[in-house]
Backbone as numpy.savetxt, mean C-alpha at the origin, in Angstrom:
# Nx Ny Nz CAx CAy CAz Cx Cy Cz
23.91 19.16 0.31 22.46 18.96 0.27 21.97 18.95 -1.18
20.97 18.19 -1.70 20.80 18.29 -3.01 19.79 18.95 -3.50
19.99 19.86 -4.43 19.45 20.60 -4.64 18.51 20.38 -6.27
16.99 20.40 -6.08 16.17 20.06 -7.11 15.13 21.29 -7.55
15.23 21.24 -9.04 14.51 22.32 -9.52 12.51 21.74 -9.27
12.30 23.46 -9.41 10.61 23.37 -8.89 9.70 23.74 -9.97
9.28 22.76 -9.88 8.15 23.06 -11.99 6.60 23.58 -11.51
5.89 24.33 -11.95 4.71 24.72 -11.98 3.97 24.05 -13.32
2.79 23.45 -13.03 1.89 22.52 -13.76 1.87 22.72 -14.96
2.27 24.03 -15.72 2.54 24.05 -17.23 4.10 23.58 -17.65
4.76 22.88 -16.65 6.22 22.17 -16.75 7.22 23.58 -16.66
6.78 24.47 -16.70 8.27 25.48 -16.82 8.86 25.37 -15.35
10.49 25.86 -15.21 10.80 25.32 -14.33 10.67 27.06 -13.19
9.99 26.99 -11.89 10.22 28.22 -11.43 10.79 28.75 -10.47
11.79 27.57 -9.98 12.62 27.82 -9.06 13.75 26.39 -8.43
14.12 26.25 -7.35 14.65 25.42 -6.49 14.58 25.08 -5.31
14.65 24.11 -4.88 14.23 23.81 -3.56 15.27 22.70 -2.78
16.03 22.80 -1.64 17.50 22.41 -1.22 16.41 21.45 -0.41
16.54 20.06 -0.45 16.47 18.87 0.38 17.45 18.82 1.37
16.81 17.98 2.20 18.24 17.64 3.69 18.33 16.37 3.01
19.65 16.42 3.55 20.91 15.55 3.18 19.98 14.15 4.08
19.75 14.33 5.63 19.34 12.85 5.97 18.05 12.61 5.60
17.27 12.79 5.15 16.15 12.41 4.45 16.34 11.92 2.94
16.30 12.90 2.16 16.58 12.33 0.56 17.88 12.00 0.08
19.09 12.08 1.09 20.22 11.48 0.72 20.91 10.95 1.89
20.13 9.41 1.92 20.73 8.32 2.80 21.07 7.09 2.30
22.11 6.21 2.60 22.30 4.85 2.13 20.86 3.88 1.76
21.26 3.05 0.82 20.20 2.75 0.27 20.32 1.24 0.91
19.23 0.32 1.78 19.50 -0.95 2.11 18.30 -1.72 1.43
18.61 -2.36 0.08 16.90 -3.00 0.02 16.57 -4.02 0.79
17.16 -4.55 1.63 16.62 -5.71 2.41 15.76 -4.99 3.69
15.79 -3.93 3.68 15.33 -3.10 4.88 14.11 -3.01 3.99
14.08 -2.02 2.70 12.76 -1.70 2.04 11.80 -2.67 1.50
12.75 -3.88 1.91 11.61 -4.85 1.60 11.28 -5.57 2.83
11.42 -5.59 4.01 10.87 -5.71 5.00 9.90 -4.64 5.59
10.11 -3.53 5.53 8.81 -2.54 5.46 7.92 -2.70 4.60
8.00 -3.64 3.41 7.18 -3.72 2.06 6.32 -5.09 2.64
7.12 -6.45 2.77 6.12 -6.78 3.70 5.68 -6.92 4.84
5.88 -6.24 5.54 5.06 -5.63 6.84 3.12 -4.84 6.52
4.16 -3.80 5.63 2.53 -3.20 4.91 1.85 -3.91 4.65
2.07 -4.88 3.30 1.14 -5.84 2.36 0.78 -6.89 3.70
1.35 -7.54 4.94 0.77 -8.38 5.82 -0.16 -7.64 6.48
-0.03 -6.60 6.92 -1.35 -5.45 7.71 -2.29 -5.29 7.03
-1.97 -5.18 5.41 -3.36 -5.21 4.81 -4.28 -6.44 4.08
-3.68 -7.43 4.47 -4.37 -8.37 4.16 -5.75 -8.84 5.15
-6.33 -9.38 4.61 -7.78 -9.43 4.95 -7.75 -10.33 6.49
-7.59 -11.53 5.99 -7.56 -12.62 6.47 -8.79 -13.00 6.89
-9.96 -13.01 6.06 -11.06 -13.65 6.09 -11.56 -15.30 5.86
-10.45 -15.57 5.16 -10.67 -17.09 4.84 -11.21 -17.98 6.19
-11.99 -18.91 5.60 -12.73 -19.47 6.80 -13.19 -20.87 6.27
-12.96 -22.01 7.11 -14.05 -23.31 6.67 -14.49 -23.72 7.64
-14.78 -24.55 7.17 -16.03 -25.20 9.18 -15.03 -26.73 9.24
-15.32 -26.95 10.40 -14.59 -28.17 11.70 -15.61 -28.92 11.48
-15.25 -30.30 11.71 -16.85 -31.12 11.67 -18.10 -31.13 12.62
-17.83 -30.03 13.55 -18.94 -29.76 14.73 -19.37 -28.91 14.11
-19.54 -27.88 13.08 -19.56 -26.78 12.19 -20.38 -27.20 11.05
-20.30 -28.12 11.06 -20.98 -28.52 9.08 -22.29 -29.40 9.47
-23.60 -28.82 8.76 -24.56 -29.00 9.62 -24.98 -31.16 8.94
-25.35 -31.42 9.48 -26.02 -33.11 9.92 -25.08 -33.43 10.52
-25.19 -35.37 10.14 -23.94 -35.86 10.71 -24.36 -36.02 12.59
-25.43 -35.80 13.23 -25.97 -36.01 14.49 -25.99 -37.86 14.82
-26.71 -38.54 13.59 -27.08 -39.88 13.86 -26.00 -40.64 13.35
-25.71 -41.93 14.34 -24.65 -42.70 13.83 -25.04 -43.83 12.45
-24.39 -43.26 11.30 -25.23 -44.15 10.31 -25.36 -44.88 10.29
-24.39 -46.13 10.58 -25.31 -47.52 10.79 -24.65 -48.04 11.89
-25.17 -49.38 12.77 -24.61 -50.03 13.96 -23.26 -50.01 13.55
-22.52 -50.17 15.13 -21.21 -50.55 15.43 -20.49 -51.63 14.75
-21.86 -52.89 15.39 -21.09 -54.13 14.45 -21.97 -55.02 13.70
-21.76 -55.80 13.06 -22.30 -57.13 12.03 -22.49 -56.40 10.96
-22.03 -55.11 10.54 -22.66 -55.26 8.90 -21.26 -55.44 8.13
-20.40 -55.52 8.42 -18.79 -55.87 7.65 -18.32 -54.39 7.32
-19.08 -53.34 7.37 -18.28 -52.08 7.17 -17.42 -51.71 8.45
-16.56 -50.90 8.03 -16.53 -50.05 9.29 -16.53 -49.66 9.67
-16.58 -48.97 11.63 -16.96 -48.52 12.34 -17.56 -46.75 11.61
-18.51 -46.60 11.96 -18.36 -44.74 11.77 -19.22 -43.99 12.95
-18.91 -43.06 12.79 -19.47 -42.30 13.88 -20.32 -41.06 13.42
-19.92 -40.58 12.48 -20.97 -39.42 11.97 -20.38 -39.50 10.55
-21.31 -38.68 9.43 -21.20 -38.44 7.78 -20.57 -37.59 7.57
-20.27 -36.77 8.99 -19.53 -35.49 8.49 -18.44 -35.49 9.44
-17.43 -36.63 9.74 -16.48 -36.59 10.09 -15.58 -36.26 8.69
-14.12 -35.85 8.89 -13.04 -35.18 7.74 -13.18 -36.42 6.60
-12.84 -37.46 6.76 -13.00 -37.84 5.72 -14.03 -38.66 4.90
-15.27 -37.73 5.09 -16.47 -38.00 4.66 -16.53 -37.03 3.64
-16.83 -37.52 1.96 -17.45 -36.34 1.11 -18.73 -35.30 2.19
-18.14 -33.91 1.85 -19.11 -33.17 2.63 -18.69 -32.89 4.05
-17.75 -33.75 4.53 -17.40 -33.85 6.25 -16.69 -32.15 6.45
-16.49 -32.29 7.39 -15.70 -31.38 8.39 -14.32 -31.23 7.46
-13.63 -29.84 7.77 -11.90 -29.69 7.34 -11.26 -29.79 8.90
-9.93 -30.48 8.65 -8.89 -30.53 9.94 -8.30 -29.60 9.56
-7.81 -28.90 10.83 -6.95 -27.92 10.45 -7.17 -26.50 9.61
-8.24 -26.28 9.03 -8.65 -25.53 8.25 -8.54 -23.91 8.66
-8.79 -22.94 7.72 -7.85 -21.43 7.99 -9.76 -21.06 8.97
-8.72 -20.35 10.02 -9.95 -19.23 10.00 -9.83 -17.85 10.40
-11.17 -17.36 10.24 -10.09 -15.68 10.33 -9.57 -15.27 11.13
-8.52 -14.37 10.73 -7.34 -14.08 11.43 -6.58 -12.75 11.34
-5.23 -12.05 12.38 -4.77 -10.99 11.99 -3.68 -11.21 11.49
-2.99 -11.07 10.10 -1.63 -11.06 9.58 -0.79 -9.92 10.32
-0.97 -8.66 10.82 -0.29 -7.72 10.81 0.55 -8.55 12.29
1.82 -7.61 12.04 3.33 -7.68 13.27 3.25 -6.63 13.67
3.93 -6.18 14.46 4.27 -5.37 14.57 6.02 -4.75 13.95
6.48 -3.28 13.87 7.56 -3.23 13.12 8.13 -2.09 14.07
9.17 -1.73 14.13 10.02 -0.80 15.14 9.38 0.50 13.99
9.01 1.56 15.09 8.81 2.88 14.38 10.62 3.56 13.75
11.36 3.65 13.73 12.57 3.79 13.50 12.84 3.11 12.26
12.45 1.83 12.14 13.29 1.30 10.56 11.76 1.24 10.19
10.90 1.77 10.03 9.73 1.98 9.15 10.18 3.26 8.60
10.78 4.70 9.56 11.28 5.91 8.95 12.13 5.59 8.11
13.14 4.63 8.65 14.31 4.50 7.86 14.28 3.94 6.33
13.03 3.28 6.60 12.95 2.86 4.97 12.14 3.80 4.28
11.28 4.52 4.60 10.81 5.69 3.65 11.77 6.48 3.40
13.30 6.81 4.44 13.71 7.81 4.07 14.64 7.28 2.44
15.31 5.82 2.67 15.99 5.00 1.81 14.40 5.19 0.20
13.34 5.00 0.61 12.12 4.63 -1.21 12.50 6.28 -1.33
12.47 7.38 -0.40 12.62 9.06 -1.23 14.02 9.06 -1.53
15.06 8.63 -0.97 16.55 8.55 -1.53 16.31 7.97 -3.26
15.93 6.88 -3.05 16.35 5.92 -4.32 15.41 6.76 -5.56
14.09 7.46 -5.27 13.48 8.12 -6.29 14.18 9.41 -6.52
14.98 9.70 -6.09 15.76 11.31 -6.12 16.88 10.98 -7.33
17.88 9.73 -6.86 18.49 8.99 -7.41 18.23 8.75 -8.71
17.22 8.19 -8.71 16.41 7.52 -10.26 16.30 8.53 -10.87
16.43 9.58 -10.53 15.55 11.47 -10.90 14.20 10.93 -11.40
13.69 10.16 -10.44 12.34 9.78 -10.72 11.18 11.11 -9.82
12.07 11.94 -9.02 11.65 12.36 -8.10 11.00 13.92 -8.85
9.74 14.61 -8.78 9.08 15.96 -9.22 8.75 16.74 -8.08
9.16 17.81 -8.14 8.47 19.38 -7.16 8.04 19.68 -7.89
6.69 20.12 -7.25 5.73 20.72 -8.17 5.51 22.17 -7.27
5.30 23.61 -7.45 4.59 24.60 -6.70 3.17 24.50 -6.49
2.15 23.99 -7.15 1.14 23.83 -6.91 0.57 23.21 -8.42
-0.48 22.78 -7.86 -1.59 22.36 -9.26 -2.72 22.51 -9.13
-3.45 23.46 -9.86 -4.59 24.40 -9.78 -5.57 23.46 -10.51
-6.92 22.94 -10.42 -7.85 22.65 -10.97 -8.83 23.71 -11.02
-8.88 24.28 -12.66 -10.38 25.10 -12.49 -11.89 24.55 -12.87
-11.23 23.26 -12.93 -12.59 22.33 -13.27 -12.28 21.05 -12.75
-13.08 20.74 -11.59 -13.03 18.89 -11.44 -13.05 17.50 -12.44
-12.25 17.94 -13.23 -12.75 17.22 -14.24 -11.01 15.73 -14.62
-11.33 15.02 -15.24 -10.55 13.78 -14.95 -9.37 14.07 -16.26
-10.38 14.60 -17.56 -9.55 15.16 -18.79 -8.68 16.89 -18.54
-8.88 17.30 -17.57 -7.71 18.24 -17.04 -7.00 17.81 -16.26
-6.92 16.99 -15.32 -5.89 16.33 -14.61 -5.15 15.71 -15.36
-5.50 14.48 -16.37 -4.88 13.99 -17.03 -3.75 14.93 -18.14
-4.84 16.14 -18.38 -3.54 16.86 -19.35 -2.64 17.78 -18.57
-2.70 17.33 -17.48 -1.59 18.40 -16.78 -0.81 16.95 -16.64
-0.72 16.09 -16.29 -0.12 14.88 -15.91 1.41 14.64 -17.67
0.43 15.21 -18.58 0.54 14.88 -19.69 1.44 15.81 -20.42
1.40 17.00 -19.91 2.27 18.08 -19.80 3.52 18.14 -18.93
3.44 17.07 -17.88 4.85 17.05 -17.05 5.22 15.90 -18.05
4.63 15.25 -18.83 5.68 13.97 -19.12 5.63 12.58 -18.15
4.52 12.64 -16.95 4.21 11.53 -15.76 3.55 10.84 -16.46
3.81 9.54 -16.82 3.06 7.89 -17.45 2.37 7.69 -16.11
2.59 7.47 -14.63 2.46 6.69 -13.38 3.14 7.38 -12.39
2.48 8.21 -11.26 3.07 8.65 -10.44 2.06 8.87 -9.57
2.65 8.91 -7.99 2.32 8.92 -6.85 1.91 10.75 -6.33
1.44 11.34 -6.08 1.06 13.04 -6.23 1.02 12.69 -4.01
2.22 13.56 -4.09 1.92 14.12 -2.33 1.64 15.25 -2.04
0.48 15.74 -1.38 -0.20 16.84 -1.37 -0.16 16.97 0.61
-0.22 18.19 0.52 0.14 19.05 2.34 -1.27 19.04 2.48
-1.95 18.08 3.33 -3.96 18.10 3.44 -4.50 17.83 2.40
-5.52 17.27 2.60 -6.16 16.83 2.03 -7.01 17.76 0.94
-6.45 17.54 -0.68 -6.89 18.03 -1.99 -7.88 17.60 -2.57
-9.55 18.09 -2.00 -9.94 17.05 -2.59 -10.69 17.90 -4.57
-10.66 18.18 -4.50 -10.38 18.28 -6.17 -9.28 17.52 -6.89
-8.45 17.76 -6.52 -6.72 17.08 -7.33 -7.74 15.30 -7.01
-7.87 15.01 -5.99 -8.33 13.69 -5.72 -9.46 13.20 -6.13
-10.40 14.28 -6.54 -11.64 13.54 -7.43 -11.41 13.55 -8.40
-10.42 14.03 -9.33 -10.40 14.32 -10.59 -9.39 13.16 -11.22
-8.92 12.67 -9.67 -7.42 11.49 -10.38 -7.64 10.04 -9.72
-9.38 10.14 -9.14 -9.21 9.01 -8.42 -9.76 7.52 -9.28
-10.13 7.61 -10.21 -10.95 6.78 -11.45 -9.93 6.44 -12.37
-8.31 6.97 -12.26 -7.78 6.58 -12.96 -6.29 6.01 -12.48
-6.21 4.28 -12.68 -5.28 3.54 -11.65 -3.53 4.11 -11.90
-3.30 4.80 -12.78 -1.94 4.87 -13.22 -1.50 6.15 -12.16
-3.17 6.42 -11.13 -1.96 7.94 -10.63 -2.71 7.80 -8.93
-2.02 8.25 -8.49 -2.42 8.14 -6.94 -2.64 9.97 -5.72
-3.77 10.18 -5.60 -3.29 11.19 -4.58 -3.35 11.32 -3.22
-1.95 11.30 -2.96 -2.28 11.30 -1.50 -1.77 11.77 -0.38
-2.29 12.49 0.95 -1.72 13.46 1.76 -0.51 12.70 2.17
0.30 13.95 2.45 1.74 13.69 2.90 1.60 12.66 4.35
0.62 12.74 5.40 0.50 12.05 6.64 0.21 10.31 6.11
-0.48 10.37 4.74 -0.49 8.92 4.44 0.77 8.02 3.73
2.09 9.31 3.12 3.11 8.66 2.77 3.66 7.12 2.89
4.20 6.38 2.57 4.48 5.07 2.84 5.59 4.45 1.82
6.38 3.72 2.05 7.48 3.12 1.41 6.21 2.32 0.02
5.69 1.49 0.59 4.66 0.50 -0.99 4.63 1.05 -2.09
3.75 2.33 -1.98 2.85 3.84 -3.05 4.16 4.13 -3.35
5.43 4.24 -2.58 6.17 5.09 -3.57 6.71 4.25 -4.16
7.33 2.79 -4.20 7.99 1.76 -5.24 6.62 1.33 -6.24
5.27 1.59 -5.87 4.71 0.81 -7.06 4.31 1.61 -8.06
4.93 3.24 -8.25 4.49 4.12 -9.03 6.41 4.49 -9.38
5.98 4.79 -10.88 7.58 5.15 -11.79 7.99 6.74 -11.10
7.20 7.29 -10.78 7.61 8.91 -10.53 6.55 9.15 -9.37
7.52 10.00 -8.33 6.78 10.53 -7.20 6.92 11.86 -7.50
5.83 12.48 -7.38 5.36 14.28 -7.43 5.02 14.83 -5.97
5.60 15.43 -5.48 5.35 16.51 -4.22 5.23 17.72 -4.37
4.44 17.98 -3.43 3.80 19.49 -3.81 4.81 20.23 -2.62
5.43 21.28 -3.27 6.38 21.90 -2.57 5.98 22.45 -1.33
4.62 22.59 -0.62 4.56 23.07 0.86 4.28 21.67 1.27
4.33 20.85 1.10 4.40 19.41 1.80 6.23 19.30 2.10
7.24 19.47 1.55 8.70 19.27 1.34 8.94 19.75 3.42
8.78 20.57 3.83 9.04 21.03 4.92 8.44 20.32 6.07
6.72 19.73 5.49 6.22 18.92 6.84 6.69 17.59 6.95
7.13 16.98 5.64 7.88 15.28 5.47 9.35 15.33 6.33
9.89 16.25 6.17 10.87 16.45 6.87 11.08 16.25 8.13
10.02 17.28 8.74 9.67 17.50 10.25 9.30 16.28 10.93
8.34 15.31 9.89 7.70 14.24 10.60 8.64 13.27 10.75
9.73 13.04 9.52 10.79 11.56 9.65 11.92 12.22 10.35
12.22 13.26 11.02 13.02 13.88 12.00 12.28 13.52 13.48
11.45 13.89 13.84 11.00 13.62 15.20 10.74 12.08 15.84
């Protein structure tokens, strides 16, 4: 089982903490972590895009000119498709991107993004991080004191001090252990967990 030292917010180190072997040390498949990667990014896409059909785009009621004798030809409305201004064929409208994904290889790939950050020793235990002021220039110098450029902060419930104080600034993320996700942890260099979260991540990608 691998065993990782536990730093308290002034960086000294104040203990250890033994990971399970099937969680933070499992085979690594990236074709898996990138199929959970886009699964996420398709669920969160909007899919608002929208244009109008030529029954949609307002005139275009009267037939502009007779059927026959003027040498043009035939039309039927101004706002058929290929009229400047007409109707789109085919055109997007809104819609749901999301699939669905097997609950099993969604675990399996979070357990593979906490493997590969353990690996990287991209991975931080923290015992706690105390704010005695909500403030954005103490978060930052505790950030600054571990040596974290960009990192992901997993917290056991919702912190909301740690989270007002780090939320204005894009290089750091906080967020409860129940919101974990394969994305947040590849798009940040270092993941930080708060050591009473270590026992409930466990429990949850076990059951």
């Amino acid at each position: 089982m691998p065993e990782v030292k536990v730093y308290n917010q002034e960086g000294q180190e104040v203990g250890n903490i033994t990971l399970a072997d099937d969680i933070f040390d499992v085979p690594v498949k990236p074709y898996l972590i990138y199929e959970v990667v886009k699964w996420q990014l398709a669920c969160r896409r909007a899919g608002t895009a929208s244009t109008k059909s030529r029954g949609e785009v307002r005139g275009g009621g009267r037939k502009p000119w007779r059927q026959k004798g003027t040498g043009r030809a035939r039309q039927g409305s101004i706002r058929a498709p290929h009229w400047v201004g007409g109707g789109v064929v085919f055109g997007p409208k809104p819609r749901s991107y999301a699939y669905s994904l097997p609950k099993k290889v969604r675990k399996r790939a979070l357990k593979m993004a906490l493997t590969s950050k353990l690996k990287a020793d991209c991975l931080r235990i923290l015992d706690n991080v105390v704010l005695d002021e909500i403030k954005t220039k103490k978060f930052l110098n505790i950030m600054k004191t571990l040596n974290l450029p960009r990192a992901l902060i997993v917290t056991e419930g919702k912190v909301d001090g740690l989270r007002l104080a780090s939320r204005n600034v894009p290089a750091f993320q906080v967020l409860p252990r129940e919101g974990l996700n394969v994305y947040d942890i590849l798009r940040y260099d270092y993941l930080v967990i708060l050591q009473n979260a270590i026992p409930k991540i466990e429990e949850s990608l076990r059951s």
